[in-house]
C-alpha positions as CSV (number, residue, x, y, z in Angstrom):
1,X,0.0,0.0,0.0
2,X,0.7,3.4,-0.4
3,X,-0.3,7.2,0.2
4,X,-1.7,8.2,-2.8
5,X,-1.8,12.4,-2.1
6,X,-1.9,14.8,0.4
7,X,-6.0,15.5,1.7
8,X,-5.2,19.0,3.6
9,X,-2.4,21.0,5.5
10,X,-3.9,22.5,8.8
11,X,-1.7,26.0,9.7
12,X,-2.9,28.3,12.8
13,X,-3.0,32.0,12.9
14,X,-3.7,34.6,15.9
15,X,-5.5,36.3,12.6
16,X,-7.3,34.0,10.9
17,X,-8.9,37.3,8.3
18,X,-5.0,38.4,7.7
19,X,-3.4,35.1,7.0
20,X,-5.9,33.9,4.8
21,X,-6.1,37.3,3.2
22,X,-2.9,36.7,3.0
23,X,-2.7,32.9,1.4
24,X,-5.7,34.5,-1.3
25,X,-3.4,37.5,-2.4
26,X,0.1,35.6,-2.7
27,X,-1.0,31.8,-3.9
28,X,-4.3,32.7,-4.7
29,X,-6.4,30.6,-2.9
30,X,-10.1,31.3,-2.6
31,X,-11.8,30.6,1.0
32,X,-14.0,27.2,0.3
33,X,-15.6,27.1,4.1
34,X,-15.9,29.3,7.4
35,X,-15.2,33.1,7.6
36,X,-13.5,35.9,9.2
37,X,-15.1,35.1,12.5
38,X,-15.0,31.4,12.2
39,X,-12.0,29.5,13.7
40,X,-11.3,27.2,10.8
41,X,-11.2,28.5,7.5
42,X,-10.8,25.9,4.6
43,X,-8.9,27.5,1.5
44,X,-9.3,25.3,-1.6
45,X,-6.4,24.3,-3.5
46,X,-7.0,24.4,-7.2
47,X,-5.9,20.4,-7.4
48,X,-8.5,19.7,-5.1
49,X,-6.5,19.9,-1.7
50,X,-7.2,22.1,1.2
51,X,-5.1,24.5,3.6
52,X,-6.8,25.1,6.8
53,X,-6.3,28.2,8.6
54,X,-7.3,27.6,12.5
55,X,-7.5,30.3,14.9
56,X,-5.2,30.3,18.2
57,X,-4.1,32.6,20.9
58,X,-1.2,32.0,20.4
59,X,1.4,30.1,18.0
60,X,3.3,27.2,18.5
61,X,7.0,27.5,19.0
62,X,7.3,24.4,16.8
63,X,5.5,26.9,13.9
64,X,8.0,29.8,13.9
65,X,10.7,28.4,15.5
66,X,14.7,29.2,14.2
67,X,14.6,26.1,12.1
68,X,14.2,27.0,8.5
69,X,13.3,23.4,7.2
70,X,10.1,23.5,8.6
71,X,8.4,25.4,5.7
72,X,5.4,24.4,3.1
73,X,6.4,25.0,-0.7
74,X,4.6,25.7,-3.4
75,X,5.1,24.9,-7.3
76,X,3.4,27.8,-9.5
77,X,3.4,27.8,-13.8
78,X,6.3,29.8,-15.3
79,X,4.5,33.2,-15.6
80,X,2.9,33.0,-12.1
81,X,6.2,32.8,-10.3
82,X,7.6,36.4,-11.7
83,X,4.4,37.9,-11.2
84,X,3.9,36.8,-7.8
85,X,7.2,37.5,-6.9
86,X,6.3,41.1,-8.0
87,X,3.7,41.4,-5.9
88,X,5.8,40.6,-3.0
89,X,8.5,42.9,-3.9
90,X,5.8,45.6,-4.4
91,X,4.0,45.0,-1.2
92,X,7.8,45.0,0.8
93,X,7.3,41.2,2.0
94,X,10.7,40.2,2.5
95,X,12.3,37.6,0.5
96,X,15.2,35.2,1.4
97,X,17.0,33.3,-1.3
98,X,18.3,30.0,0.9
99,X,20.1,27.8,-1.0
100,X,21.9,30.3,-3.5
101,X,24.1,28.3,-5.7
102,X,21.9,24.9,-5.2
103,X,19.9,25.4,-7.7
104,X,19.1,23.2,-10.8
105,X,19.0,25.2,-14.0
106,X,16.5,27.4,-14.7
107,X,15.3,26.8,-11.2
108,X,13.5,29.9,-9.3
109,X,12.7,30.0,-5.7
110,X,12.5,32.0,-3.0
111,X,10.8,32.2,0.6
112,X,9.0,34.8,3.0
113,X,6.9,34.6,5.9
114,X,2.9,34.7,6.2
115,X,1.6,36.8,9.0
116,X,2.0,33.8,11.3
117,X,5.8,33.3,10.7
118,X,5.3,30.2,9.0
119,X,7.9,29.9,6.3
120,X,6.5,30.0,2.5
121,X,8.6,28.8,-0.2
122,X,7.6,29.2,-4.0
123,X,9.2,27.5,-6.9
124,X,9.4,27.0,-10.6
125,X,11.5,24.8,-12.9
126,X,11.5,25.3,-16.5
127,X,12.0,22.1,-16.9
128,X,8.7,19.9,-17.6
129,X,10.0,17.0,-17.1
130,X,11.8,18.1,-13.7
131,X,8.0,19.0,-12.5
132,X,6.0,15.8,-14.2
133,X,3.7,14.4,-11.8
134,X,3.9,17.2,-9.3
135,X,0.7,19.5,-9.1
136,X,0.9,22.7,-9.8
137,X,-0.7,26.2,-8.2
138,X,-2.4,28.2,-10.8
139,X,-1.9,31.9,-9.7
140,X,-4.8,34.5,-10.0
141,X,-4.0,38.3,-10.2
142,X,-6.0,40.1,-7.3
C-alpha cells in the first residue's frame, strides 16, 4: 500500500482574516468554508486539496521556531512565479533566497513569511520533465 496524495495541511493563525487574506493575495487561494469570524477556514487548492487556517491565541514554538526546514512549498506555472514575486517585492514582503548556488538550472525560488511566521517557499522549474507528476498552483491576479 501506499499514500496516494496529500487531503489537507492545517496552519494556525492569531489572525485567521489576515493570513488567509494573506494565502488569497500571494497563492491565490479562494476561502471554500468558514469566515473571518470562524475558527477554521478551509482554502481550496486548485488540485482539489485544502489548507486550513485555525485560529489560536497563540502560536506554536514548533511553527515559527529558528529552524528553517520547517516550511510548506509551493510549485506555480512559469508566468505565475515572476508575477507573484512582483507582488511581493511591491508589497515590501521580504524575500530570502536560501540555497543560492543549489539550484538546478533554470530553477526559481524564494521564501518569506505569512503573517503567522510560518515559512513560505515558492518554486518554478522550466523544466517539464523536472515538475512531471507534481501538481501545480495556478496563480490568479488580485
Amino acid at each position: 500500500y501506499k499514500v496516494t496524495g496529500i487531503s489537507h495541511m492545517h496552519l494556525e493563525a492569531v489572525d485567521v482574516a489576515a493570513t488567509s487574506g494573506f494565502y488569497g493575495r500571494y497563492l491565490g487561494l479562494d476561502v471554500v468554508g468558514g469566515d473571518e469570524e470562524a475558527e477554521v477556514v478551509a482554502l481550496g487548492l486548485p488540485s482539489g486539496q485544502h489548507l486550513f487556517i485555525h485560529r489560536v491565541d497563540e502560536i506554536s514554538p514548533a511553527t515559527v521556531g529558528p529552524y528553517f526546514g520547517r516550511h510548506c512549498a509551493y510549485y506555480l506555472e512559469d508566468e505565475a512565479y515572476h508575477v507573484l514575486e512582483g507582488h511581493l517585492s511591491e508589497d515590501g514582503v521580504e524575500q530570502i533566497d536560501m540555497v543560492p548556488g543549489l539550484r538546478k538550472p533554470d530553477e526559481l525560488d524564494t521564501y518569506f513569511f505569512d503573517p503567522s511566521g510560518l515559512y513560505i517557499q515558492i518554486k518554478n522549474e522550466d523544466s517539464l520533465p523536472m515538475a512531471q507528476g507534481r501538481p501545480r498552483y495556478r496563480y490568479v491576479t488580485i
